[in-house]
N, C-alpha and C positions, 0 to 999 in steps of 0.2 A: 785633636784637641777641640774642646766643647766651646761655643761662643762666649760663655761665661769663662773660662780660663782665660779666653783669650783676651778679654777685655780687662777679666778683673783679679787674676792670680796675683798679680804685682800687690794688689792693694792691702793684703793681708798678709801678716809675720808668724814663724813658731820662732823661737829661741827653745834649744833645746841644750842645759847645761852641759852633756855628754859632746857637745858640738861647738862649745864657746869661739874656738877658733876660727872659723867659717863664718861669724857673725861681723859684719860691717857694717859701716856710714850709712844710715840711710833718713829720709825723712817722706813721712806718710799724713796726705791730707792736706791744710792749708794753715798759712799765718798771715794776721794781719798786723802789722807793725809801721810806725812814721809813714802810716801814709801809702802805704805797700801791699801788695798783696805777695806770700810765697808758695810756692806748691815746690815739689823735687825737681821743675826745673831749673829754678832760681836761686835755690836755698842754698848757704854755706855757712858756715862755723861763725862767720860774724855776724849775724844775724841775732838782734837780742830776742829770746824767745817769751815773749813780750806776754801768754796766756791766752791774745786773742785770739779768734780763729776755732779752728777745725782739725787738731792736729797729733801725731807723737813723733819725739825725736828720736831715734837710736844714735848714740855718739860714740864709737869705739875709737877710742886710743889710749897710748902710755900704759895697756896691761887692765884698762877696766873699762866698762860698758854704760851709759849712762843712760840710762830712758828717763825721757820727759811727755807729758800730755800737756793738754791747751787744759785754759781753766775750772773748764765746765765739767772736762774727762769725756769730752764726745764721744769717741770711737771703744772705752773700756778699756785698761788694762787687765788680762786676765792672769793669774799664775798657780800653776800647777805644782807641787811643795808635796814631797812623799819622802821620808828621810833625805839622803842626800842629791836627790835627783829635783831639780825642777825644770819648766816647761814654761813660756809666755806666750802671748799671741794679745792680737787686737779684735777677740774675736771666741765669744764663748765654742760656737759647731764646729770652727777645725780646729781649734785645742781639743776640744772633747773625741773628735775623728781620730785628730793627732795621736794623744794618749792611751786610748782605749787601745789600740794596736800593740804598744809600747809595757805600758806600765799599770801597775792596781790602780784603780778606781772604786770608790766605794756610792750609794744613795743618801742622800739628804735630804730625809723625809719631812723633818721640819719645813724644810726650803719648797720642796714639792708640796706641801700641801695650801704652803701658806699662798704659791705660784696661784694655785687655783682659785683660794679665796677674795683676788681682786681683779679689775676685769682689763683694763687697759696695760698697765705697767707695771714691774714689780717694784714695791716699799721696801725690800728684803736688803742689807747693810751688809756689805763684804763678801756674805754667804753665796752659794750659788746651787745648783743643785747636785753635784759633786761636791762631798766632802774635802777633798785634796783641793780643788778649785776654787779658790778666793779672788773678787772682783776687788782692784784696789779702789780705795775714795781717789778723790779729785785731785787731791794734794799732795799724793803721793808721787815721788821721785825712785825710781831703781836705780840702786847702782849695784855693780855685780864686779866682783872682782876675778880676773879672769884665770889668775895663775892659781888662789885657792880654792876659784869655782865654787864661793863662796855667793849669797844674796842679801843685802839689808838694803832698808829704805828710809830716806830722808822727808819728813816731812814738811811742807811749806807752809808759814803765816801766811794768809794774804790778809792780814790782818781787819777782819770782812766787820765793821758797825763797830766801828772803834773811835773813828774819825767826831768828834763834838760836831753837832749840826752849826753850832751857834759859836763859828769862830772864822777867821780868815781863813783857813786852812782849809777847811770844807768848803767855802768859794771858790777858794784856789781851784782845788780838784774839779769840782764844777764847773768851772771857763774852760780850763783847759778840756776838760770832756766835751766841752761842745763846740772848741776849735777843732779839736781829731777828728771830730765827725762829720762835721760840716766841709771840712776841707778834704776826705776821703772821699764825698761824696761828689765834690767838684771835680778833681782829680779824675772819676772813675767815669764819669759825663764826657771828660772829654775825649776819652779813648774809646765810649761805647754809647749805644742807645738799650744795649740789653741790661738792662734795670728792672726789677721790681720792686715795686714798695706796697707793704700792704694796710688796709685801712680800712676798721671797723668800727665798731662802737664803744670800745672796751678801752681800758688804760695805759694796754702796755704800746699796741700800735702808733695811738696817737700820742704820746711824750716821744717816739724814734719819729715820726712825722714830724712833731716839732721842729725836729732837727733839718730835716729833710727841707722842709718852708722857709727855717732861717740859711741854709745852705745856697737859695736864690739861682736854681736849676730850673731849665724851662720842663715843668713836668708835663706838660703835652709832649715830650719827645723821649719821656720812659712811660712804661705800664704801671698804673695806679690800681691794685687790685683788692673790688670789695666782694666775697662773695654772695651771689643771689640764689639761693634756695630757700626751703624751709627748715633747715636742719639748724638743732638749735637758736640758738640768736640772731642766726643770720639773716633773716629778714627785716629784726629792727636797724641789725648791722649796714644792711645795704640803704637801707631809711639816714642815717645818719652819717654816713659816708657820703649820699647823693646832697646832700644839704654842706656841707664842707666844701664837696668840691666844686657847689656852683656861688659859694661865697668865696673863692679863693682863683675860679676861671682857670678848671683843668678835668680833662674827663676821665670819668670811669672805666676799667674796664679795655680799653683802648689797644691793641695788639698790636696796632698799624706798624709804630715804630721798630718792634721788634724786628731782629732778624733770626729765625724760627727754623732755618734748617738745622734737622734732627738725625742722627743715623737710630731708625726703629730694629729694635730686637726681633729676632728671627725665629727665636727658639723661649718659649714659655717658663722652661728652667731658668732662662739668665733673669729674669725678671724675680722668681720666685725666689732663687738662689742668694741675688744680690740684697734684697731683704733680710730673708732668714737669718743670713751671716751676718748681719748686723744687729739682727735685737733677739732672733729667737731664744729665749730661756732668761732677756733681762725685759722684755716688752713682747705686746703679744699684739700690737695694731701693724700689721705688715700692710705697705704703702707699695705696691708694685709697678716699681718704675721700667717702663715699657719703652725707653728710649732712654739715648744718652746725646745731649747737645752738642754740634757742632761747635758755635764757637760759645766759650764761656758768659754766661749769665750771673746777673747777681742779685740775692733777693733782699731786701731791706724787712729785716721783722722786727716784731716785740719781743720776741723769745728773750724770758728771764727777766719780764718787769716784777714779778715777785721778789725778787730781790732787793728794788728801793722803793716799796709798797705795799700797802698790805694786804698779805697774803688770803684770801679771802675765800681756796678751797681747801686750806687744810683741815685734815679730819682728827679729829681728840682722838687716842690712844684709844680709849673704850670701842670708837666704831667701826674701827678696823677688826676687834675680835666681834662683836655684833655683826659684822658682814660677813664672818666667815660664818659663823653659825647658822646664819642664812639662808647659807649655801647649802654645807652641811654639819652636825654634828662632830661628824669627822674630823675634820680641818681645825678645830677651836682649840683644842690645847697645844698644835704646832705654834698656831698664829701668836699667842700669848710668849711661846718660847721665843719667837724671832723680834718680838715688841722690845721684851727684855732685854736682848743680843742687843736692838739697836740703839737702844736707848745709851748702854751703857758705853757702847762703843764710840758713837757719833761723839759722844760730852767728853771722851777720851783724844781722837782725832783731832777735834778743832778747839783746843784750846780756851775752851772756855767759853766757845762763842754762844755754844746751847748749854740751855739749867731744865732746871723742874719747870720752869713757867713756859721755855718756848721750846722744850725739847720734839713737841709736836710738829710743829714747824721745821723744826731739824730733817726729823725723818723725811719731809715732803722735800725741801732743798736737795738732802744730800742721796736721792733714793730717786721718786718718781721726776722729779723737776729735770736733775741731771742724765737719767735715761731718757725720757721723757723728750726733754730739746736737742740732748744730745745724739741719739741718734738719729733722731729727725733731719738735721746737720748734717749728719754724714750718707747719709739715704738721699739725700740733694747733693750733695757733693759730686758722690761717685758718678751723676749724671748730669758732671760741669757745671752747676748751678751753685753757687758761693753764698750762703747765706754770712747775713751782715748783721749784726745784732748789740748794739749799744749796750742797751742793757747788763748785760754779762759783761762789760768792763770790768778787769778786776779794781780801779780805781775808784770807780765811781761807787762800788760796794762796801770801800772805806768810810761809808759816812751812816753815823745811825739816823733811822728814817724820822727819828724827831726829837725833842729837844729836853724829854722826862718833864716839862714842864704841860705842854699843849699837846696830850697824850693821842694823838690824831696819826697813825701810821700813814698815810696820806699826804703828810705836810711835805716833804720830801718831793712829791711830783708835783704838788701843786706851787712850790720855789719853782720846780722847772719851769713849768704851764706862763707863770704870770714872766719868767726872767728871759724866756725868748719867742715865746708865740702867748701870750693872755688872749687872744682872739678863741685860739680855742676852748676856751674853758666857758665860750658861748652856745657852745652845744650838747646836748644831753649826751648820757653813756647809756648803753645799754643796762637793758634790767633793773637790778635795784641798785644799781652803783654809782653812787656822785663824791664827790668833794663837799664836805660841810662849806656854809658859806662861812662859818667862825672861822676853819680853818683856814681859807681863804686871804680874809683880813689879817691873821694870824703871819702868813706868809709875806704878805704883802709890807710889813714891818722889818723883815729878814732881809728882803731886796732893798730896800732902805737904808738899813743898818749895813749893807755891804753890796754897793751900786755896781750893777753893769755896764759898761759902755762900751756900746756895737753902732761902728756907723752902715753896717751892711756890707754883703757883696755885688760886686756887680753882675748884672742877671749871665749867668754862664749857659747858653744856646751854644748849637753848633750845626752844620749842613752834613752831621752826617746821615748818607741815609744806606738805606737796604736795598741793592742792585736786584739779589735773587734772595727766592721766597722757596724753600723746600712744598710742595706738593704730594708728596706723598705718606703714605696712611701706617699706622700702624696694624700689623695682622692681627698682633696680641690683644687678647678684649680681657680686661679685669673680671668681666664676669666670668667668661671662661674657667680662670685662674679659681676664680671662690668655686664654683660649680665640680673642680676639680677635687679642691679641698673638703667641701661639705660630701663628696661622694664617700671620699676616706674613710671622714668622721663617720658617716652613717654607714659605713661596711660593717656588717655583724662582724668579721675578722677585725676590726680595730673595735668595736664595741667590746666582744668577747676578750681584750686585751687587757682593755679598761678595766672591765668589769671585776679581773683576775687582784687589781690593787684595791678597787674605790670601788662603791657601793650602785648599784642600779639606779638608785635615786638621784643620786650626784651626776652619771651619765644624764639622767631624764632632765634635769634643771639647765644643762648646757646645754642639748639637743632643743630644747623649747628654747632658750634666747636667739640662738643659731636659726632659728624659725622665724622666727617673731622678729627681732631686730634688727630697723634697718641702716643705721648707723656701723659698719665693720661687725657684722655678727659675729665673725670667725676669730675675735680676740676672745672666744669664749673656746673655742678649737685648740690653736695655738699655745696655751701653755701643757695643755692635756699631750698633743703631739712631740711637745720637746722631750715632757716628765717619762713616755710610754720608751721614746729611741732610748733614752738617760740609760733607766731599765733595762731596756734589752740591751746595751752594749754592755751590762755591768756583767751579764748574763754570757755575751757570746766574746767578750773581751780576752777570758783566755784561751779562747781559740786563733786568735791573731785575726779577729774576721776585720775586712776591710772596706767594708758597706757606707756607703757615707748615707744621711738624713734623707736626702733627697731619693735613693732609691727605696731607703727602706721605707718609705714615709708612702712609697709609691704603690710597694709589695702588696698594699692592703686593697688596691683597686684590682690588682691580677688576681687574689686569692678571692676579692670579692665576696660573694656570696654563699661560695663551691663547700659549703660545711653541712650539705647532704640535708635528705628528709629527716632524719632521726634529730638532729638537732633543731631544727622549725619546728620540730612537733611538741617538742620538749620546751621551746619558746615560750609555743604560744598558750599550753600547758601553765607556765608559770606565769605567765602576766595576765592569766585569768586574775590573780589575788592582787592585782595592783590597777584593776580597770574599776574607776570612778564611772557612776550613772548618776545621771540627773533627768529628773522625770519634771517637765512644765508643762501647769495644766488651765487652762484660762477658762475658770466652772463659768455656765450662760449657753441658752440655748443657741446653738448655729455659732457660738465663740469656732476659736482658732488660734493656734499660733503660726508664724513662719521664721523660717530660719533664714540668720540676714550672713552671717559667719561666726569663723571657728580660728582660733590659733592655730590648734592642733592640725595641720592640715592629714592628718589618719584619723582622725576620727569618724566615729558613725553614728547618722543622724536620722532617725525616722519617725515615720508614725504609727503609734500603737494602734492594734486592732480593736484592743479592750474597751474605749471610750466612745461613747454613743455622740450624734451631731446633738440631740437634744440635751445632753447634759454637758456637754464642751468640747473644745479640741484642745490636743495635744502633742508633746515633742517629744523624744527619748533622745540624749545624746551622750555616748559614752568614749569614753577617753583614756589610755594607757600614758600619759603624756606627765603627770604628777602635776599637771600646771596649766591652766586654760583660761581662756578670755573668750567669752561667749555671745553673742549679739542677735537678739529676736526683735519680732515686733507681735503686737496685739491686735485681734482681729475683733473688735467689737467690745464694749466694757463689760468688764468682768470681776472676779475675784482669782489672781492669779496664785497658785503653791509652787514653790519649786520644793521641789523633794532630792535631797543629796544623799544617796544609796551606794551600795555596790551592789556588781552582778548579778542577776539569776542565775544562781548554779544548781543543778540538779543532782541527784545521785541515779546508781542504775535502774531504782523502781522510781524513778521521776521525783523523787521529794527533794522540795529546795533545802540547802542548808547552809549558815551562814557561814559568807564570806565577808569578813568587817574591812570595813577602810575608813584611816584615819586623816579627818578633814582638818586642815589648819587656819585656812583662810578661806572668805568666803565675803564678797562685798558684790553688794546692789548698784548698780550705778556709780559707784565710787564709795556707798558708804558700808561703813566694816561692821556687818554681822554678827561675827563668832567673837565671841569672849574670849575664847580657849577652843583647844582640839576637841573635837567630837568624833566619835567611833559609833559606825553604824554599818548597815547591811541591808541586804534588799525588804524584809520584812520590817523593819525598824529602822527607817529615815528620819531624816532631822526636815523638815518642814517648815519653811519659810511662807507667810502669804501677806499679799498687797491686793487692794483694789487700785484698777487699771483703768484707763479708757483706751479706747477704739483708734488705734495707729499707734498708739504710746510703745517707743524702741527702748529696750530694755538693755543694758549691760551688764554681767556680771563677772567675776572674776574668784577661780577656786583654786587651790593646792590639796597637794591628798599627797598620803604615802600609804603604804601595805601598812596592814596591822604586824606590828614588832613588837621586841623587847622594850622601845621606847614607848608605844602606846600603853596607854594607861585601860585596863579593863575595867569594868564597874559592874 
C-alpha cells in the first residue's frame, strides 16, 4: 500500500447504485456547531448539521440514504447518472477512475474548452467535463432511496439577502454572529496555542479580526500571519498589518507559540495526489501539501467576505467570452454555450436570489468563490489544519448588504467595523479599496437606531506551552514537484497529444505563461492534463483499462522524448512557418544594441554580419514561442527601427520566398502599436522607428501566429 492510501483512502467515497447495500454511516471532513468542532471521531446523528465547516454527511437508515454537504459545498458532490445506473463520490479523479472501468463515459467539449479559457478555477455550473458527470451546487441534498434504487434531490433555502438590513432582525443575526464567534474563539484558546489568524490589508481578513480583538485572546500566544513578499499586494499587506499590530501590541508573524511537529511525506505522489483529488478538473492552482500535522491546528481566515460585501472581482458575462478568445478562437463559442447553461441554471437553483442585474455575480459565488475556498478548505484539512471562517456563516448571509436606500454594498461591514472594533477602520486597505466616509456616517445611524451592549471579555491567556518542537525537514521540495510537471507538459509525447484536439497555437500560449509566470504557472498545465487523461480514458474505457491519473500523467516522462529522428525533423520542418524575427537596428556610427532578455528562454539571439560599425549595430532575435517580451538596451543615440519579419527561407537554388507571419500585438515599452493584425515576411516588414539615447532600455512585447485561414491577405 502506497503512503497516500495509507493516510488518505478513507477520506474519499464511491456510491455505487449497483451496491446500495454495502453503503453506511459515515461522516467526512469537519462541523462546526455550538461551539464545537466535529470530525468522524466525535460525530453522531444528534449533531445539528449546522452548514459550518468542512464537511458531507452520509446517513443510511429506515431503507434510504441521505447525503448532506456543509454550506459552501467544500469537498463537491459529484454524480454519475447514465439511464439507470448512478455513481457519487467527493471527488471528480476517483469517480472518473471509478467509472471509466465500469460504465460509458462520453467528452464535454463545451466544458473542456471552456476548462481552458480561465486560468485559476473553473466558472463552469453543474457541468463537468463528462457529460454523465454533474457537479451538484451547494444546496443540494441527496437522497437515494434504497429499495427502488432510485435518486432525487432536495433543495435547500438558506434563504441568502433576504434578511432587511434596517430592522431588528438583522441586529438580532448580527450579535448573535458575533457571540458564536467570539466565544469559539475563546473556547478554542484554551485547549490550544495552534491558531492562526490571518491579516492583511483587504476587507475580508480584517471584519474576522474584528472578531478575533473583540474575543479578548492574549494574541502573542497564537500566530498572527501577514505575508511578506512581493507578490501581489503583499507588500502593502505586510505595510498595514505592521501598523495594526503595533497599535494593538501583538507581533507579526511569530511561530514561537506553536507546536509544529509535523509527520513530512516520504513519497512526492501523496503530495501531488492529495491535491489532484481535490480540485483537478474543478480548479487548476494545486497547493502541494508536503506534510500533514501532528496535532490539529486552526486557521482563522477571510474566506467568503464576498458574501456580505461588495464583490469587487467579478467579471461581466462579456469578459469571460473575451478571455476565451484571447486564448483562442477555438474556445469562444463553447464559453458562450456554458455562460448560457449557467446563467439559466444558477436563477433556477437559488430561488430567485440572482436576476439579470446580479446574475454575474451569481456565477462568481456559485462557481469560482465555492471551488475556490472550498477546496482550499479541504487541502488544509486533510493536513489537520481546521480553517475557521465567519464569513460563510450561513446566518450572517441572511442579511442584504444594504438598505436600497444608501446604495453602498459596503455598508454591511462597515455596521460591523464601527459595532465592535471602529479602531479599525483607522487604517487604510489595500489598493483602491475603502469604505466611503458617507457611508460610514451612514452606518453609524444604524448602530444608533439599534444599540450594542458589550461590556467585554475577560483577557482569556493561558500557560500553555510547547514541551517539543519537531526538528525535522521535509525531503519533498514543491519545486521538485512543478519541475516534474512542466517536464510532462513539455514532452513532445504530451505536446503531440495535445496538439491531436487543440491547435498549436493554443499549446504555444500556455507553454509561454508556464514560462514566464511566477505566481503557480502550472494552473495553465493542469486543466490541459485532466482534459488530455478525460480523453484518453473515453478512448481506452472499453477496454476495462485500470490506469489511474497519476501513472498516466507520468507515461509521458518514460515515453519522453523517444519519437525518433523522422518526427524532429518533420518538427522543426513545420515551425519554420511560425518563427517570428525581429530585426533592431540602432542607425549611428559605432551605435549598438545589447540584449538584456528574452521570455522565450529557446529563443535565438545574434548579430548580423550584414551591418557595418560605421553605419550601426544590430540584433536579430527569433522566436517560435507566438508570445515574447523582449528587453535591450542602446548603445550611444541613435535612430532605432525594429523591423517585425518572418524567417529567411530559401528554396533549393537559394532564392528566398515568403513565409508570412501574422502579428497581433506589438507594444513599445508599454505603449500599443498595432491597430490591427499585420501579415508580413522577411522582404516586407512592418517597421517601427524612434529616436533613442545612449543607455536608453527598451521593452517590447509581440504575439504572432502562422499565416491561416484566419489571416486576412492583402
Amino acid at each position: 500500500m502506497s503512503e497516500y492510501d495509507e493516510l488518505y483512502a478513507d477520506e474519499f467515497f464511491i456510491i455505487d447504485s449497483n451496491n446500495l447495500n454495502e453503503v453506511e454511516s459515515e461522516f467526512y471532513g469537519y462541523l462546526i456547531d455550538e461551539g464545537n468542532f466535529y470530525t468522524r471521531d466525535n460525530f453522531n446523528n444528534t449533531v445539528n448539521l449546522s452548514g459550518l465547516g468542512a464537511y458531507i454527511n452520509i446517513d443510511q437508515r429506515y431503507g434510504e440514504i441521505i447525503i448532506k454537504q456543509d454550506a459552501n459545498g467544500s469537498f463537491g458532490l459529484y454524480v454519475y447518472k447514465n439511464e439507470d445506473v448512478f455513481c457519487i463520490s467527493n471527488s471528480f479523479v476517483k469517480l472518473l477512475d471509478y467509472v471509466k472501468q465500469r460504465y460509458a463515459i462520453s467528452f464535454n467539449k463545451d466544458a473542456a474548452n471552456t476548462l481552458l479559457a480561465y486560468n485559476y478555477s473553473s466558472y463552469i455550473y453543474k457541468q463537468t467535463l463528462v457529460n454523465e458527470i454533474e457537479i451538484l451546487p451547494r444546496n443540494y441534498v441527496i437522497k437515494i432511496d434504497t429499495v427502488s434504487e432510485k435518486i432525487s434531490y432536495e433543495i435547500i433555502d438558506y434563504k441568502e439577502k433576504t434578511v432587511d438590513l434596517d430592522s431588528q432582525e438583522a441586529f438580532d443575526i448580527i450579535d448573535n454572529w458575533f457571540y458564536r464567534w467570539t466565544s469559539l474563539f475563546r473556547n478554542l484558546k484554551k485547549q490550544t496555542n495552534n491558531i492562526t489568524a490571518d491579516l492583511t490589508g483587504g476587507f475580508d481578513s480584517r471584519i474576522t479580526f474584528s472578531l478575533l480583538l473583540a474575543s479578548n485572546i492574549n494574541l502573542n500566544e497564537i500566530h498572527i500571519r501577514s505575508i511578506k513578499d512581493e507578490v501581489y499586494t503583499h507588500k502593502e499587506d505586510y505595510q498595514i498589518a505592521s501598523k495594526i499590530a503595533k497599535e494593538f501590541n501583538f507581533r507579526l508573524n511569530d511561530l514561537s507559540p506553536f507546536n509544529l511537529n509535523r509527520y513530512y511525506f516520504e513519497e512526492k505522489e501523496t503530495s501531488l495526489k492529495l491535491s489532484a483529488n481535490i480540485k483537478l478538473g474543478i480548479h487548476h492552482q494545486l497547493f502541494y501539501k508536503y506534510f500533514k500535522n501532528v496535532n490539529p491546528c486552526y486557521s482563522i481566515t477571510g474566506y467568503g467576505g464576498e458574501n456580505i460585501r461588495d464583490y469587487s472581482h467579478v467579471m461581466p458575462l462579456h469578459e469571460y467570452i473575451e478571455l476565451a478568445e484571447s486564448f483562442s478562437p477555438e474556445l469562444v463559442e463553447s464559453t458562450k454555450k456554458i455562460i448560457d447553461y449557467n446563467v439559466n441554471h444558477i436563477k433556477k437553483d437559488f430561488y430567485g436570489t440572482y436576476n439579470d442585474e446580479n446574475v454575474d455575480y451569481g456565477i462568481s459565488r456559485e462557481t469560482i468563490h465555492t471551488y475556490h475556498f472550498g477546496r482550499g478548505t479541504i487541502e488544509k484539512y486533510l493536513t489537520n489544519e481546521f480553517s475557521i471562517s465567519p464569513l460563510t456563516d450561513p446566518e450572517i448571509n441572511k442579511i442584504k448588504r444594504h438598505d436600497g436606500i444608501h446604495i453602498d454594498k459596503n455598508l454591511l461591514i462597515a455596521i460591523i467595523y464601527l459595532r465592535y472594533c471602529p479602531k479599525l477602520l483607522d487604517f487604510d486597505f489595500n489598493g483602491t479599496s475603502e469604505i466611503k466616509k458617507e457611508t460610514i456616517e451612514y452606518a453609524k445611524k444604524f448602530n444608533e437606531k439599534y444599540p450594542f451592549t458589550f461590556n467585554g471579555y475577560e483577557l482569556a491567556s493561558s500557560e500553555l506551552k510547547n514541551t517539543t518542537r519537531d526538528k525535522s525537514h521535509s525531503q519533498i521540495s514543491v519545486r521538485e514537484i512543478d519541475e516534474n510537471l512542466k517536464e510532462i507538459f513539455f514532452s513532445k509525447a504530451f505536446r503531440k497529444q495535445f496538439e491531436i484536439y487543440y491547435s498549436p497555437e493554443l499549446y504555444n500560449k500556455f507553454a509561454t505563461r508556464i514560462k514566464t509566470m511566477k505566481y503557480v504557472p502550472l494552473q495553465f498545465a493542469c486543466p490541459a492534463f485532466i482534459i488530455m487523461k478525460v480523453l484518453n480514458d473515453i478512448e481506452i474505457s472499453k477496454f476495462n483499462a485500470d490506469e489511474d491519473w497519476y501513472d498516466w500523467l507520468n507515461h509521458f516522462i518514460e515515453t519522453g522524448n523517444n519519437y525518433g529522428q523522422i518526427d524532429n525533423e518533420i518538427i522543426e520542418k513545420l515551425l519554420i512557418y511560425n518563427t517570428a524575427r525581429i530585426d533592431i537596428i540602432n542607425n549611428g556610427a559605432n551605435n549598438d544594441i545589447e540584449f538584456i532578455s528574452c521570455s522565450d528562454e529557446n529563443s535565438i539571439h545574434k548579430k548580423p554580419a550584414w551591418i557595418k560599425p560605421e553605419t550601426g549595430g544590430a540584433l536579430i532575435v527569433e522566436s517560435k514561442s507566438n508570445s515574447m517580451d523582449l528587453k535591450f538596451k542602446c548603445v550611444k543615440d541613435g535612430k532605432l527601427d525594429i523591423n517585425l519579419k518572418g524567417k529567411d527561407v530559401r528554396d533549393k537554388n537559394r532564392n528566398r520566398f515568403p513565409v508570412y507571419i501574422d502579428y497581433s500585438e506589438f507594444t513599445v515599452n508599454g505603449a500599443k502599436i498595432l491597430k490591427e493584425n499585420i501579415l508580413t515576411w522577411h522582404d516586407k516588414p512592418y517597421v517601427y522607428s524612434k529616436n533613442v539615447k545612449n543607455g536608453e532600455e527598451i521593452t517590447i512585447h509581440v504575439t504572432w501566429k502562422p499565416f491561416d485561414h484566419q489571416s486576412t491577405f492583402k
